[in-house]
N, CA, C and O atoms as a MOPAC input file, in Angstrom:
PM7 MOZYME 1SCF
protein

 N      0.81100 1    -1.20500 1     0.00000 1
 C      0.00000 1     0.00000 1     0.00000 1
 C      0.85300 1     1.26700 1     0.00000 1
 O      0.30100 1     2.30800 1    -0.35900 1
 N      2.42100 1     1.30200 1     0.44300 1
 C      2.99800 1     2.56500 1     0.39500 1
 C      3.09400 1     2.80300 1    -0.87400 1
 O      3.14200 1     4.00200 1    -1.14600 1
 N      3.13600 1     2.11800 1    -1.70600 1
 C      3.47600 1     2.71700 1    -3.19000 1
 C      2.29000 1     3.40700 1    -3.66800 1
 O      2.41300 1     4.39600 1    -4.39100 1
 N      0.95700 1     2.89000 1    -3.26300 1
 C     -0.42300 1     3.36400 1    -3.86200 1
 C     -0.29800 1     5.17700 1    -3.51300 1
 O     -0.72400 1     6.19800 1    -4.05400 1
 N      0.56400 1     4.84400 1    -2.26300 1
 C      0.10500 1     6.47300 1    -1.09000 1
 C      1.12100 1     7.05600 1    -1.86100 1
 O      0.74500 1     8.14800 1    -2.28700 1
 N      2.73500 1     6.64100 1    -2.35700 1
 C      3.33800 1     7.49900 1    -2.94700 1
 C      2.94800 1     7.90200 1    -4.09700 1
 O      3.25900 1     9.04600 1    -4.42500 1
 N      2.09000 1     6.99000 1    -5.09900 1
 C      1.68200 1     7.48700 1    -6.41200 1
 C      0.64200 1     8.45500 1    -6.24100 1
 O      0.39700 1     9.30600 1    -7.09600 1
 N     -0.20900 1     8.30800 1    -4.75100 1
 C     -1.34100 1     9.25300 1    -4.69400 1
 C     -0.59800 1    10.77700 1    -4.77500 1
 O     -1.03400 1    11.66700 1    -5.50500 1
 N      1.01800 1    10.98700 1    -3.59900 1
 C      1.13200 1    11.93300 1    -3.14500 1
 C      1.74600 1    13.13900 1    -4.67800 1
 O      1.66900 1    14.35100 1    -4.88300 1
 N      2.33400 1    11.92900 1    -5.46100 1
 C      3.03900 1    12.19300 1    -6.57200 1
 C      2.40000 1    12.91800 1    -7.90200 1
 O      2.87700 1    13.60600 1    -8.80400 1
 N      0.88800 1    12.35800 1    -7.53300 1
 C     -0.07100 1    13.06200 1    -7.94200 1
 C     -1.01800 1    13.75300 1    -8.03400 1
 O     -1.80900 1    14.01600 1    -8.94000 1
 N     -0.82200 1    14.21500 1    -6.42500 1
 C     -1.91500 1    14.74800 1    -5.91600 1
 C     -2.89900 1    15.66500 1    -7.02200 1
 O     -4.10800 1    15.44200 1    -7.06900 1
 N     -2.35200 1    16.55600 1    -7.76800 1
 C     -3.14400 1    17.49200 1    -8.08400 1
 C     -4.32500 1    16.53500 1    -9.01000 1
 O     -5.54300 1    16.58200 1    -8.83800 1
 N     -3.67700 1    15.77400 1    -9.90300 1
 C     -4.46400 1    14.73800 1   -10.54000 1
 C     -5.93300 1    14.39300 1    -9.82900 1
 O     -7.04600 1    14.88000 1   -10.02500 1
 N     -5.44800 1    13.30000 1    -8.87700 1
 C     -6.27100 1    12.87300 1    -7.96400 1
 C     -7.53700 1    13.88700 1    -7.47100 1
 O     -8.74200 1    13.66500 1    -7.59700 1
 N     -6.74700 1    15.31100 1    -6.74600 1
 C     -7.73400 1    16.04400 1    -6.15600 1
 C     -8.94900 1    16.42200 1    -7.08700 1
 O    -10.09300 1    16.23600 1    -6.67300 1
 N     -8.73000 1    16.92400 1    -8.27500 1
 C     -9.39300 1    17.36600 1    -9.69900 1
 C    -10.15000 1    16.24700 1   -10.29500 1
 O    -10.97100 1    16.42500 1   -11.19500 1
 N     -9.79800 1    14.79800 1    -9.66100 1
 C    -10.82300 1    13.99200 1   -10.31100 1
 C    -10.15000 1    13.33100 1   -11.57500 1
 O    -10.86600 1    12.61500 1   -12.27600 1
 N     -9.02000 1    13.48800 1   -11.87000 1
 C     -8.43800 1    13.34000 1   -13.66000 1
 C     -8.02600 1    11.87100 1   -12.88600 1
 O     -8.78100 1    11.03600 1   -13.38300 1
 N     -7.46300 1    11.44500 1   -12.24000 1
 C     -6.51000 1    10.11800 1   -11.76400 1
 C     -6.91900 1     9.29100 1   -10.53800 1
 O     -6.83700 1     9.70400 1    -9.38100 1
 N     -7.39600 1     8.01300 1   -10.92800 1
 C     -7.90300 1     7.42100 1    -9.58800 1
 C     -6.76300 1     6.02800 1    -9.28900 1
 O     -6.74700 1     5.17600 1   -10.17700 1
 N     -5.86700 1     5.81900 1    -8.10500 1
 C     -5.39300 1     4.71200 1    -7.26700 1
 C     -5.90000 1     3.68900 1    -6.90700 1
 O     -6.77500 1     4.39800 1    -6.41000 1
 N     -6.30500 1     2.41900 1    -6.59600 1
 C     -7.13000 1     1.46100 1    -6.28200 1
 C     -5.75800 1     0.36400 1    -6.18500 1
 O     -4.67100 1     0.40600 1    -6.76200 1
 N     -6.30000 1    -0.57000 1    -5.23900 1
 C     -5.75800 1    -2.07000 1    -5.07200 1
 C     -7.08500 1    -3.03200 1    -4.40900 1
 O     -7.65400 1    -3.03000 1    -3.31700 1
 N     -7.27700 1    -4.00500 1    -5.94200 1
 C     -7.92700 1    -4.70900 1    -5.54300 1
 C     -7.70400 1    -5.99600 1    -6.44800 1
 O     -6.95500 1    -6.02000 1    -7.42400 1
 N     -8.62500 1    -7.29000 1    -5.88500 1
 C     -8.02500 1    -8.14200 1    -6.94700 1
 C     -8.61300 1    -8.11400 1    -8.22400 1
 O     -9.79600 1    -7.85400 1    -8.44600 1
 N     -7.59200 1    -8.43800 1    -9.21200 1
 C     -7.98200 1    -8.19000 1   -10.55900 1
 C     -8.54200 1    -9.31700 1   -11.19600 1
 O     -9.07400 1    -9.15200 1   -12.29400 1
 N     -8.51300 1   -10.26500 1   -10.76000 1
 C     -9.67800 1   -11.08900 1   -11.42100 1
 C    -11.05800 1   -10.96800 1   -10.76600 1
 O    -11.81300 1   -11.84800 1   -11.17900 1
 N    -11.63700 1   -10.11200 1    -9.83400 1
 C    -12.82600 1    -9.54000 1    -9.47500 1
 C    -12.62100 1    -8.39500 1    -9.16900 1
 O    -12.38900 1    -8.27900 1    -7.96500 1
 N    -12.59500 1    -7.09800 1    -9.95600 1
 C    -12.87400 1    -5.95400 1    -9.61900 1
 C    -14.34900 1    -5.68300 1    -9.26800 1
 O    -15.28800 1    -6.21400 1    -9.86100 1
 N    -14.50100 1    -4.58100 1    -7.98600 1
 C    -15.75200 1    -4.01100 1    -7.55800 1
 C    -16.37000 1    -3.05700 1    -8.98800 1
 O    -17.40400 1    -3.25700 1    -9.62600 1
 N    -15.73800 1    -2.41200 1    -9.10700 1
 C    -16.00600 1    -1.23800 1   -10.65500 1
 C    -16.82100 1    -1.55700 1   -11.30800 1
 O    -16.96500 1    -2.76000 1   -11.09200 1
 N    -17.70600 1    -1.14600 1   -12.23700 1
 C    -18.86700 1    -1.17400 1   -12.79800 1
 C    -18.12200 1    -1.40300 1   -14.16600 1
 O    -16.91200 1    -1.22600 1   -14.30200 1
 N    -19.12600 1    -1.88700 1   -15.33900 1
 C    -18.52600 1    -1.75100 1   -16.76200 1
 C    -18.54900 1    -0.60000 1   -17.06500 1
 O    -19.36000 1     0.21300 1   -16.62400 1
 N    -17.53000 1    -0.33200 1   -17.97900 1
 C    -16.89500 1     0.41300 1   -18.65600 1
 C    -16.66800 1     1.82000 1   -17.76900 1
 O    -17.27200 1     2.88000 1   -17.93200 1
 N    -15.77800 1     1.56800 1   -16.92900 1
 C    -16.24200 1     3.08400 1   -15.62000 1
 C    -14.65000 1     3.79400 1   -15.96500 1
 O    -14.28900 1     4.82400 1   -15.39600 1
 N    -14.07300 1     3.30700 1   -16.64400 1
 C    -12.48100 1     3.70900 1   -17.32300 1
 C    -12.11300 1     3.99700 1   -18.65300 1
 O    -12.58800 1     3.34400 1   -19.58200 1
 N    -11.38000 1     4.83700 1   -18.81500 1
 C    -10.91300 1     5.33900 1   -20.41400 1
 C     -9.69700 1     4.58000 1   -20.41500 1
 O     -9.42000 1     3.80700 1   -21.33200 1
 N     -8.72700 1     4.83300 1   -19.10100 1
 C     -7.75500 1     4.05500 1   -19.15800 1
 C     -7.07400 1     3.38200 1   -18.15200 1
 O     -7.06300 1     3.99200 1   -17.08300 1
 N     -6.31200 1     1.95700 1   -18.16900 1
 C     -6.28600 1     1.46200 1   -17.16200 1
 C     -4.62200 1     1.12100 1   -17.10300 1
 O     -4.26300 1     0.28200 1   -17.92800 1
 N     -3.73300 1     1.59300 1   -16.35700 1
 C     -2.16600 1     1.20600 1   -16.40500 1
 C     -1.70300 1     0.62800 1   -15.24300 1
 O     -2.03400 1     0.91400 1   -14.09200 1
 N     -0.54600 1    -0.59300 1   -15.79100 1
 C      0.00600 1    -0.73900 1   -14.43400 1
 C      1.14700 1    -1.29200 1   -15.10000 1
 O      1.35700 1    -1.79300 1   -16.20500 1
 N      2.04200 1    -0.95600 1   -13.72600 1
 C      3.80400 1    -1.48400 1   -14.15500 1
 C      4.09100 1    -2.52600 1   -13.06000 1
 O      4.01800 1    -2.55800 1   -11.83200 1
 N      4.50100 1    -3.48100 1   -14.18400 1
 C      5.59100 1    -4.69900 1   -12.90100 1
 C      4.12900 1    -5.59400 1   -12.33400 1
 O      4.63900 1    -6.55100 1   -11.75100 1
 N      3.06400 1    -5.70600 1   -12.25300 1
 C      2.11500 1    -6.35800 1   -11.72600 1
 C      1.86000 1    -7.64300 1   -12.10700 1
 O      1.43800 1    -8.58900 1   -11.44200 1
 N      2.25000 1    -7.54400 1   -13.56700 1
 C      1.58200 1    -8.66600 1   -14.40000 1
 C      1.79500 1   -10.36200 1   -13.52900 1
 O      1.08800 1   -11.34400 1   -13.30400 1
 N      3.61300 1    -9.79900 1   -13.18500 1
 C      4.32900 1   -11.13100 1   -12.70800 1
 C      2.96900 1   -11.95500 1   -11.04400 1
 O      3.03900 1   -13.02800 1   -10.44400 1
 N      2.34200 1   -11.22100 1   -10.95900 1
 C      1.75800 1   -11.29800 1    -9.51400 1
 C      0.19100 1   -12.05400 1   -10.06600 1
 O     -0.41300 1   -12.78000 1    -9.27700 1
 N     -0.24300 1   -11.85100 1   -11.16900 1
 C     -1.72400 1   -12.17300 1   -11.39300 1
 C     -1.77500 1   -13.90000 1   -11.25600 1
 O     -0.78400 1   -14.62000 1   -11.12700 1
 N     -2.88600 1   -14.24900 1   -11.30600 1
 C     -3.54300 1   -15.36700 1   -10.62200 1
 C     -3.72000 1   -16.19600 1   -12.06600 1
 O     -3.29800 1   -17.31900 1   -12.34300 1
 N     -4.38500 1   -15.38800 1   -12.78200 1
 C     -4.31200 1   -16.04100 1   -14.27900 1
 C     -4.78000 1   -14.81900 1   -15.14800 1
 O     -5.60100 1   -13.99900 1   -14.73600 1
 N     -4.19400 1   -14.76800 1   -16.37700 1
 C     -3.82900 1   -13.80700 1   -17.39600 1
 C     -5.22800 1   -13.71400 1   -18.03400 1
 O     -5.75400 1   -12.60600 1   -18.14200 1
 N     -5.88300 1   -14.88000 1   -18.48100 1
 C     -6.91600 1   -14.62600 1   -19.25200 1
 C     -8.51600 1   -14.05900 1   -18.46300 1
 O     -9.43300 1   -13.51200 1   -19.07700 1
 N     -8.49400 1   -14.40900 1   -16.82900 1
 C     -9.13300 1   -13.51700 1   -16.55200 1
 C     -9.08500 1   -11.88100 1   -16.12300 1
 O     -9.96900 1   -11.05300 1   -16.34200 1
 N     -7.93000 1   -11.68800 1   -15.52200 1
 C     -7.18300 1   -10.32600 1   -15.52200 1
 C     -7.66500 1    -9.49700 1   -17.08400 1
 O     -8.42300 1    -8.53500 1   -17.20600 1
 N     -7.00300 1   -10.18200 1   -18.04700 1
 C     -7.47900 1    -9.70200 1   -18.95700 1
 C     -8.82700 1    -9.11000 1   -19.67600 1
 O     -9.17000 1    -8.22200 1   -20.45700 1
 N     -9.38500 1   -10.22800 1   -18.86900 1
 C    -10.94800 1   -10.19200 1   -19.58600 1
 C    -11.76200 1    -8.99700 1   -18.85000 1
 O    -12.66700 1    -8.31400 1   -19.33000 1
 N    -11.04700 1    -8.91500 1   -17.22200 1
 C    -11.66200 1    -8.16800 1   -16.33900 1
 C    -11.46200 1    -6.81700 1   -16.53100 1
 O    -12.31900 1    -6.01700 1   -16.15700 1
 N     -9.85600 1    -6.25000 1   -17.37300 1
 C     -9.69100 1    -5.12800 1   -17.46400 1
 C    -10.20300 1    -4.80400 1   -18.32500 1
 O    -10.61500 1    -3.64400 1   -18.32500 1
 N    -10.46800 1    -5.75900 1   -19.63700 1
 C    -11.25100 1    -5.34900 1   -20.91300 1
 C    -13.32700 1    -4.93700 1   -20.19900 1
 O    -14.05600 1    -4.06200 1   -20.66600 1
 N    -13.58000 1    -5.61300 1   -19.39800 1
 C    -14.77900 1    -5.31200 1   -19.03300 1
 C    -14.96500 1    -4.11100 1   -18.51100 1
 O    -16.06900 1    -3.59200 1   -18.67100 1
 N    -13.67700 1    -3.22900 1   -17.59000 1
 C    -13.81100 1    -1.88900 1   -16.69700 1
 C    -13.83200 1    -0.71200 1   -17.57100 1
 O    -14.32700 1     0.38700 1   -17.31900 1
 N    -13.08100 1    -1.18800 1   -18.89000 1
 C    -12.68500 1    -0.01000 1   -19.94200 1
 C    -13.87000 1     0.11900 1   -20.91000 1
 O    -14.46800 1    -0.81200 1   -21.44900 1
 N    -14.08800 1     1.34200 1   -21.02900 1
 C    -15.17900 1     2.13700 1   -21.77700 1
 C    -14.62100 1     1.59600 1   -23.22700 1
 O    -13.58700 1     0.96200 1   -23.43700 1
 N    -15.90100 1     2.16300 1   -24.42600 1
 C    -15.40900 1     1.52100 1   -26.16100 1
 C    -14.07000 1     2.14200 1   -26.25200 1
 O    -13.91000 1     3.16600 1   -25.58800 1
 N    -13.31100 1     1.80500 1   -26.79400 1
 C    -11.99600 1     2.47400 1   -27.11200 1
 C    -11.02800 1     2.91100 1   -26.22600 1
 O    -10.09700 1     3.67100 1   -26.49100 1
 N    -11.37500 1     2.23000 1   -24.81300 1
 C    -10.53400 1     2.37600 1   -23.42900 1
 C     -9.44200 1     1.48400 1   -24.10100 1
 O     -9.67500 1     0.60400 1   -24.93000 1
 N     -7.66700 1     2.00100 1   -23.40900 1
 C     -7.14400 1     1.79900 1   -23.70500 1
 C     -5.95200 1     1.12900 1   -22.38200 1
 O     -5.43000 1     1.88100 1   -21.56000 1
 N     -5.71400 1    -0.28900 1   -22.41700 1
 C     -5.17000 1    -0.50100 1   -21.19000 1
 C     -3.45300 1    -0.45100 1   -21.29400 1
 O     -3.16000 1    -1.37300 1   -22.05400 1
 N     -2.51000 1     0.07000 1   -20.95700 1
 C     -1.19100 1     0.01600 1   -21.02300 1
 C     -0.36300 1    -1.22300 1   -19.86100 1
 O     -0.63900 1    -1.17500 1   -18.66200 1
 N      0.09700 1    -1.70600 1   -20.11200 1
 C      1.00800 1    -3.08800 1   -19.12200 1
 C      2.43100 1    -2.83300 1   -19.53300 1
 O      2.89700 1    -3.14800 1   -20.62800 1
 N      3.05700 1    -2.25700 1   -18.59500 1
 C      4.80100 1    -2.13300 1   -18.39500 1
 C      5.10200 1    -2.84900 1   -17.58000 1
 O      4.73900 1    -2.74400 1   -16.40900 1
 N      6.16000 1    -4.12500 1   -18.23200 1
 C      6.69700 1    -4.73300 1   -17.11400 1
 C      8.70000 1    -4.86400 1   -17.87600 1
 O      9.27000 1    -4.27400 1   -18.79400 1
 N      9.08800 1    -5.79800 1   -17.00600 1
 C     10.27700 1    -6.12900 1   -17.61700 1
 C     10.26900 1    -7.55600 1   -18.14200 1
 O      9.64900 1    -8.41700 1   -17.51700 1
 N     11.02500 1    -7.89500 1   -19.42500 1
 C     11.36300 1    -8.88400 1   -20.18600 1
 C     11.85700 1   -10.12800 1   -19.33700 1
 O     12.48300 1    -9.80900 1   -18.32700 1
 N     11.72400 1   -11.23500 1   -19.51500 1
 C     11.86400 1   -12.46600 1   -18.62600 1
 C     13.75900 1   -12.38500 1   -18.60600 1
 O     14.45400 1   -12.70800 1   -17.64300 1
 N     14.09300 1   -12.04200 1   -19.49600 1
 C     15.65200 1   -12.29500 1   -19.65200 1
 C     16.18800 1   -11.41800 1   -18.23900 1
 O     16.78700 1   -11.90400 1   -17.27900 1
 N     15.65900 1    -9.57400 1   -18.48900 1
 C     15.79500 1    -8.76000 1   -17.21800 1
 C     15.35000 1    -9.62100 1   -16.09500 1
 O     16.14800 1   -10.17500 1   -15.33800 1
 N     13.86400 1    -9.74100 1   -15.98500 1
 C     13.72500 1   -10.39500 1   -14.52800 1
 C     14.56400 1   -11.63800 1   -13.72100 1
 O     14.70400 1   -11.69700 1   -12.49900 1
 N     15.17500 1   -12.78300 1   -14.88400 1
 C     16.20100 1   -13.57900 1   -14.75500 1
 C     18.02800 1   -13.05700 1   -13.51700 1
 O     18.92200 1   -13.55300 1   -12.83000 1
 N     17.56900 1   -11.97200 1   -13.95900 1
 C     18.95000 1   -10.84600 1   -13.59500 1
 C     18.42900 1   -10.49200 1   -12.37700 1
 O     18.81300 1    -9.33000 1   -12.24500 1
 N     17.94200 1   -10.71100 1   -11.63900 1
 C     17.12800 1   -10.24300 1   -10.45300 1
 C     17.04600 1   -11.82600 1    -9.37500 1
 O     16.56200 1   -12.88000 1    -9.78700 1
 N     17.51800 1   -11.67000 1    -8.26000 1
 C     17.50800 1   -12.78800 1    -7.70400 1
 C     16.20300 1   -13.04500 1    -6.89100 1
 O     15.60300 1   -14.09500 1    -6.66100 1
 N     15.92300 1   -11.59500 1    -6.48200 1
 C     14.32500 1   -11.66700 1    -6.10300 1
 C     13.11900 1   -12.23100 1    -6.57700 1
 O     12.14800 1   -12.52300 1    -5.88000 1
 N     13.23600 1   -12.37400 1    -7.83600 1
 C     12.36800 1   -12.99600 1    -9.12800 1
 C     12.21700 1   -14.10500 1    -9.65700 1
 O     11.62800 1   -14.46300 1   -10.67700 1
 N     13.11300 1   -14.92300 1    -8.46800 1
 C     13.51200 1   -16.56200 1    -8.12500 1
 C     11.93900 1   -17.23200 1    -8.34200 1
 O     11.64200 1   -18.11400 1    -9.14800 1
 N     11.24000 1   -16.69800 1    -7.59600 1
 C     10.15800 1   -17.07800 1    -6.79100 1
 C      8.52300 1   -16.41100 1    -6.88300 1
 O      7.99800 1   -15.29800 1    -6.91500 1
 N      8.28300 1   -17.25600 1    -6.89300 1
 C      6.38200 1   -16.26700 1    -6.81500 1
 C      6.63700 1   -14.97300 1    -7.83900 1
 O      6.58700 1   -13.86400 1    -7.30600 1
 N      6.88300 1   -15.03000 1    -9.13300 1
 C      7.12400 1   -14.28700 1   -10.17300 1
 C      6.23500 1   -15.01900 1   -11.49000 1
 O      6.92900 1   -15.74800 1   -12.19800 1
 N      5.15200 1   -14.92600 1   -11.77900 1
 C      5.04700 1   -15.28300 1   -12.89300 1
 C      5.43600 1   -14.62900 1   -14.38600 1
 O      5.13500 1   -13.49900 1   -14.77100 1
 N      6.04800 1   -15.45800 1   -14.98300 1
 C      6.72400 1   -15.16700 1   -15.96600 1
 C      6.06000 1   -15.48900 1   -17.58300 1
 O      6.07800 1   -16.53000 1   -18.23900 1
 N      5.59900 1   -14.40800 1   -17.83400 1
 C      4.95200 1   -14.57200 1   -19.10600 1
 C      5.56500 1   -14.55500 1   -20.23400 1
 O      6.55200 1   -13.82500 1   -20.15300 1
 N      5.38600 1   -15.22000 1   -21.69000 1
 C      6.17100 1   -15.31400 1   -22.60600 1
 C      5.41200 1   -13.71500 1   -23.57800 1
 O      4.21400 1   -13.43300 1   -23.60200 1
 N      6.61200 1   -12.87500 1   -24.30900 1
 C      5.91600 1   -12.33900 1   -25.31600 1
 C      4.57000 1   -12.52300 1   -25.85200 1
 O      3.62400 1   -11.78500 1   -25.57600 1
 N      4.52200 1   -13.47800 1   -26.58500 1
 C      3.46300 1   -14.41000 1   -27.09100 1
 C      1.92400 1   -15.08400 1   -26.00000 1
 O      0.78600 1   -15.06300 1   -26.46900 1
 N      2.09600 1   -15.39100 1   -25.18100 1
 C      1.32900 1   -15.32800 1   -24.13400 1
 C      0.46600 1   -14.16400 1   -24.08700 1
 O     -0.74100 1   -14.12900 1   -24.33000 1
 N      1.57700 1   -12.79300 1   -23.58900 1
 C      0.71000 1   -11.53500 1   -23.33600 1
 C      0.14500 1   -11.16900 1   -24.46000 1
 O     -1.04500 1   -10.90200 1   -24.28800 1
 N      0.52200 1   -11.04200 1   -25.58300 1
 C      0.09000 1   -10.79200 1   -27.12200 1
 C     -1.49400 1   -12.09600 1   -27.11600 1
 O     -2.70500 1   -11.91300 1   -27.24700 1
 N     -0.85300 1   -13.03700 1   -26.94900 1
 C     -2.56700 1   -13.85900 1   -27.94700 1
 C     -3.34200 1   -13.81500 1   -26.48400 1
 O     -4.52800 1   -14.06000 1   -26.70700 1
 N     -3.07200 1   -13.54700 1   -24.77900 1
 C     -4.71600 1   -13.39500 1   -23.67600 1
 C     -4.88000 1   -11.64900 1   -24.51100 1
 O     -5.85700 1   -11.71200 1   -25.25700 1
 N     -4.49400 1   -10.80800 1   -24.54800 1
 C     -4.85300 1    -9.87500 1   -25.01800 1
 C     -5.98300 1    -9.93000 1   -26.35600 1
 O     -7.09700 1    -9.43900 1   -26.53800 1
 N     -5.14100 1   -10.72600 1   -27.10300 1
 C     -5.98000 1   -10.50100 1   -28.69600 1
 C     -7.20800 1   -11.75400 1   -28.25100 1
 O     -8.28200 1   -11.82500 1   -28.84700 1
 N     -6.96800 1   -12.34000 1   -27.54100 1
 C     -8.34800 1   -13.25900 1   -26.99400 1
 C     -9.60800 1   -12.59100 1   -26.28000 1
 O    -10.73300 1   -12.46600 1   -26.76300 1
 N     -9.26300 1   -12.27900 1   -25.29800 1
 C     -9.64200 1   -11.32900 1   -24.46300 1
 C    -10.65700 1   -10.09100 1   -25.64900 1
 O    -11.69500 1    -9.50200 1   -25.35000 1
 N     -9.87300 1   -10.02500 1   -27.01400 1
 C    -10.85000 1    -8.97100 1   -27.70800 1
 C    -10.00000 1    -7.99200 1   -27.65000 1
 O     -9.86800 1    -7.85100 1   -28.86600 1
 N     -9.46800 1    -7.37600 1   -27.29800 1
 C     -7.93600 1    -6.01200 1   -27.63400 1
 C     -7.35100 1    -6.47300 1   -29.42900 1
 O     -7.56500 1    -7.40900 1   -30.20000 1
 N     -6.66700 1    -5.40600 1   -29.45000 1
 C     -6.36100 1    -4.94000 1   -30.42800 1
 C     -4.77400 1    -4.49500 1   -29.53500 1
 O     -4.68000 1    -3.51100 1   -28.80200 1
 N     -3.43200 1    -5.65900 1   -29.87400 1
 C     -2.91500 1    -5.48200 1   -29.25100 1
 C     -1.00000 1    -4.82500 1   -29.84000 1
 O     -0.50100 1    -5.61000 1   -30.64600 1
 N     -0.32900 1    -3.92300 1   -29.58600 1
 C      1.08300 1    -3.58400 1   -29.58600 1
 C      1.77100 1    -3.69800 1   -28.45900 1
 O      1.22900 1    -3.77100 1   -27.35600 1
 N      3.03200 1    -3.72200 1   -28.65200 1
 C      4.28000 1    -4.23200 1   -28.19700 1
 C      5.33100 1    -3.28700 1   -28.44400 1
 O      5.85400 1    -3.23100 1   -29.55800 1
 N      5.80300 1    -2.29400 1   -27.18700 1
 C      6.86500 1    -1.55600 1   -27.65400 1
 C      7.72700 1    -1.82200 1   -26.77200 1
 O      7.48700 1    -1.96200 1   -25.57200 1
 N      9.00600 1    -1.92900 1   -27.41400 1
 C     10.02400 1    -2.37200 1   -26.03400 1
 C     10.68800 1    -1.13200 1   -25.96300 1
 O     10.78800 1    -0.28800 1   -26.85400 1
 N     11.32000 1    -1.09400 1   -24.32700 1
 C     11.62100 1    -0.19900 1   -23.62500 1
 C     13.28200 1    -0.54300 1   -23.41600 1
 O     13.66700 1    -1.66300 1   -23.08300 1
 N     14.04000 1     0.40400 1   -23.62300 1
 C     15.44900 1     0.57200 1   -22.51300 1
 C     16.66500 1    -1.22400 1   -23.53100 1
 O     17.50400 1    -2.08900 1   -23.27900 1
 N     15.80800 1    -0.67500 1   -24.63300 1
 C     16.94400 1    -1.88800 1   -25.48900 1
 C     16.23800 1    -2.86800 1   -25.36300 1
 O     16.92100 1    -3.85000 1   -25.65500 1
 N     15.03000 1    -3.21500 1   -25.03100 1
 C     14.60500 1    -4.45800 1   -24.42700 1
 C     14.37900 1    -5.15400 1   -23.42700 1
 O     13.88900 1    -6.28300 1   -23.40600 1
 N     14.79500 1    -4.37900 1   -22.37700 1
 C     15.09000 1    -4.55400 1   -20.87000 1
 C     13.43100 1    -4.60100 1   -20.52000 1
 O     13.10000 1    -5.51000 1   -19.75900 1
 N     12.71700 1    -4.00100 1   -20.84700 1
 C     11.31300 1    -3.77300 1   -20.62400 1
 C     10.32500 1    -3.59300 1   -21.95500 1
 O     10.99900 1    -3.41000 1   -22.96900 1
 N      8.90600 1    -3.60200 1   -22.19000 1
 C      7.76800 1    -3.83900 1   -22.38500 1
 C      7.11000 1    -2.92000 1   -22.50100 1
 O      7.33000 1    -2.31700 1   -21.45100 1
 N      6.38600 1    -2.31700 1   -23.08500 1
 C      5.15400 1    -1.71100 1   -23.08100 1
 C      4.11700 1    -2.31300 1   -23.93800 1
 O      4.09000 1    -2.46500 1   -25.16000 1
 N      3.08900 1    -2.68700 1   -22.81800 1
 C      2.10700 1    -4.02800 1   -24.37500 1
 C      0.62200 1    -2.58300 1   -24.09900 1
 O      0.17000 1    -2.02400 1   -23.09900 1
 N      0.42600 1    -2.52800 1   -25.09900 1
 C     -0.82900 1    -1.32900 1   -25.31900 1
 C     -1.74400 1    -2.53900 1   -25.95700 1
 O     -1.44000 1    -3.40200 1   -26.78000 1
 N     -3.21800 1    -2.22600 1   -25.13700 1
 C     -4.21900 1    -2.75200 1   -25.46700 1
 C     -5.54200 1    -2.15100 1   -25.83300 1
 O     -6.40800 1    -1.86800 1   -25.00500 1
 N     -5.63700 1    -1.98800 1   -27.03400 1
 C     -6.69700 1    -1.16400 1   -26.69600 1
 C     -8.00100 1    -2.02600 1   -27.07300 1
 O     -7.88200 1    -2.95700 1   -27.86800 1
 N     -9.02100 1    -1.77100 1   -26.60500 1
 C    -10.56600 1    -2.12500 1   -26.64400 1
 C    -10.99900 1    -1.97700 1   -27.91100 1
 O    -10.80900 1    -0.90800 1   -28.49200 1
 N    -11.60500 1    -2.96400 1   -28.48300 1
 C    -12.06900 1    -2.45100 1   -29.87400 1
 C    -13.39500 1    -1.86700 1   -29.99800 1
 O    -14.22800 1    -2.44300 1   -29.29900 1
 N    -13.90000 1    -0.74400 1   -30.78600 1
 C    -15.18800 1     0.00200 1   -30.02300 1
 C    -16.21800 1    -0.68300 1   -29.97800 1
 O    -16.96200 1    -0.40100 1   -29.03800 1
 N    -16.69300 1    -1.83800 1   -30.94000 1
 C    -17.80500 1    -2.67600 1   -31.04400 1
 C    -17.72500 1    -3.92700 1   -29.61000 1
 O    -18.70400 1    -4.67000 1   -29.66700 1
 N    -16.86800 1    -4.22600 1   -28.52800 1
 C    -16.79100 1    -5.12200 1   -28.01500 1
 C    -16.83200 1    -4.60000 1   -26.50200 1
 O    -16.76100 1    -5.40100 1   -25.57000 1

């Protein structure tokens, strides 16, 4: 939860104005209503989910037509380099995050970050779904 409070403090003005909302909850049952989001981001999380294709399905359900979800994490090779990441890390393949996405119904890209070291998978909602 300190990270939620530092991203709150980091953003306060966001937050106060209503533009940026914080939450931790589980992502294969979010409380949130359909489509109550334009956009939904998170970094480094992915390794923690329970299973991909409902995560997926759940963020595609919170996001409005043409909501657009962003997922930054680091590349399995980086996380390998990390001794912390031994353990309770799930490790997704390229291909994995690419076809629960395009399953799930997204419309999905892949930009790598820092030489490759990291990820940016953009998902966006397709407006009919």
């Amino acid at each position: 939860m300190l990270d939620k409070f530092i991203a709150k403090q980091r953003n306060k003005e966001f937050v106060e104005n209503g533009i940026m909302q914080f939450d931790c909850q589980n992502l294969s049952n979010m409380d949130f209503g359909d489509s109550a989001f334009d956009k939904v981001y998170t970094i480094n999380t992915v390794y923690f989910w329970e299973s991909l294709d409902t995560s997926m399905s759940e963020i595609k359900r919170v996001l409005k037509s043409n909501g657009v979800f962003y997922n930054t994490l680091f590349s399995n090779e980086t996380l390998e380099r990390f001794s912390f990441t031994k353990n309770g890390y799930n490790k997704f393949t390229q291909e994995q995050l690419r076809n629960a996405g395009m399953e799930a119904g997204f419309e999905v890209e892949s930009i790598p970050l820092f030489n490759g070291l990291a990820y940016c998978y953009i998902y966006r909602k397709k407006e009919s779904s």
